[in-house]
C-alpha positions as CSV (number, residue, x, y, z in Angstrom):
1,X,0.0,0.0,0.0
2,X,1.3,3.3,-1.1
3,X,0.4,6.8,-0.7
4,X,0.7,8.9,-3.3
5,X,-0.3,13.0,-4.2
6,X,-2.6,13.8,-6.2
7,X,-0.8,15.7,-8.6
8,X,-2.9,18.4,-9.2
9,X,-4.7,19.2,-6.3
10,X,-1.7,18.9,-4.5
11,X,0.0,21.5,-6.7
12,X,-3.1,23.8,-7.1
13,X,-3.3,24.1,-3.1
14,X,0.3,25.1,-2.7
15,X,-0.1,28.0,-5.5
16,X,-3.3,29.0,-3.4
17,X,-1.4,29.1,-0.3
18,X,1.2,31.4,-2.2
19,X,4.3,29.0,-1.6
20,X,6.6,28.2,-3.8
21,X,8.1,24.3,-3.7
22,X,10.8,25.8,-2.0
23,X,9.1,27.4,0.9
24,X,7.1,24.0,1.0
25,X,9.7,22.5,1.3
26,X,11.1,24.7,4.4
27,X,8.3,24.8,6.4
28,X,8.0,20.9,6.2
29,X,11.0,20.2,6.5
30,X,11.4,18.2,3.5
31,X,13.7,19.0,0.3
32,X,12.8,20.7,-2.4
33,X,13.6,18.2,-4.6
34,X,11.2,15.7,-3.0
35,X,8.2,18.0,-3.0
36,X,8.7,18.1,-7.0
37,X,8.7,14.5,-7.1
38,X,5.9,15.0,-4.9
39,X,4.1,17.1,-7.1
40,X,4.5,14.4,-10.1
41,X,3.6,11.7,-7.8
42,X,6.7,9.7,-8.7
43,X,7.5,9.6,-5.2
44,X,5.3,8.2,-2.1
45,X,4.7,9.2,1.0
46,X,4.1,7.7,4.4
47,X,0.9,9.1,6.8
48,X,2.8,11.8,9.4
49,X,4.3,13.0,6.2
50,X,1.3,13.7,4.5
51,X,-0.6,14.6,7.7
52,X,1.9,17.9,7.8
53,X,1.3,18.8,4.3
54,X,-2.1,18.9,4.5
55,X,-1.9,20.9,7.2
56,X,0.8,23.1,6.0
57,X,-1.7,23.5,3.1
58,X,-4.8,24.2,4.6
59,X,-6.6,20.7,2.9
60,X,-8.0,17.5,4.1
61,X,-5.2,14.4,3.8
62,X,-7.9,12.5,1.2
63,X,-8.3,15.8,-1.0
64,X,-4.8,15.7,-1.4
65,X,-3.3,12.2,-1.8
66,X,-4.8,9.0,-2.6
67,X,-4.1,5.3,-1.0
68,X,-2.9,3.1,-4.2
């Protein structure tokens, strides 16, 4: 079981918020690099992780990612 973003929700809610991948990437504490692999859901993430990027973004966990 993986979790993985949805791409463009994920991506649409971090341009609402006004942050760059960058500044995602600050405030969680996570590279920048891995929010872009995020963002093309090439990379999966485990629950706290995307427990703080939900809330970092202002969106329920299932809006954003999806259980494959």
């Amino acid at each position: 079981m993986k979790i993985r973003t949805k791409s463009a929700a994920f991506t649409k809610a971090r341009i609402i918020k006004g942050l760059s991948q960058r500044e995602l990437a600050v405030r969680s504490g996570l590279s920048s690099s891995y929010i872009s692999l995020l963002e093309r859901s090439v990379k999966s993430v485990g629950p706290a992780t995307a427990k703080k990027l939900s809330d970092l973004l202002d969106q329920p966990v299932d809006a954003l990612f999806k259980i494959e």
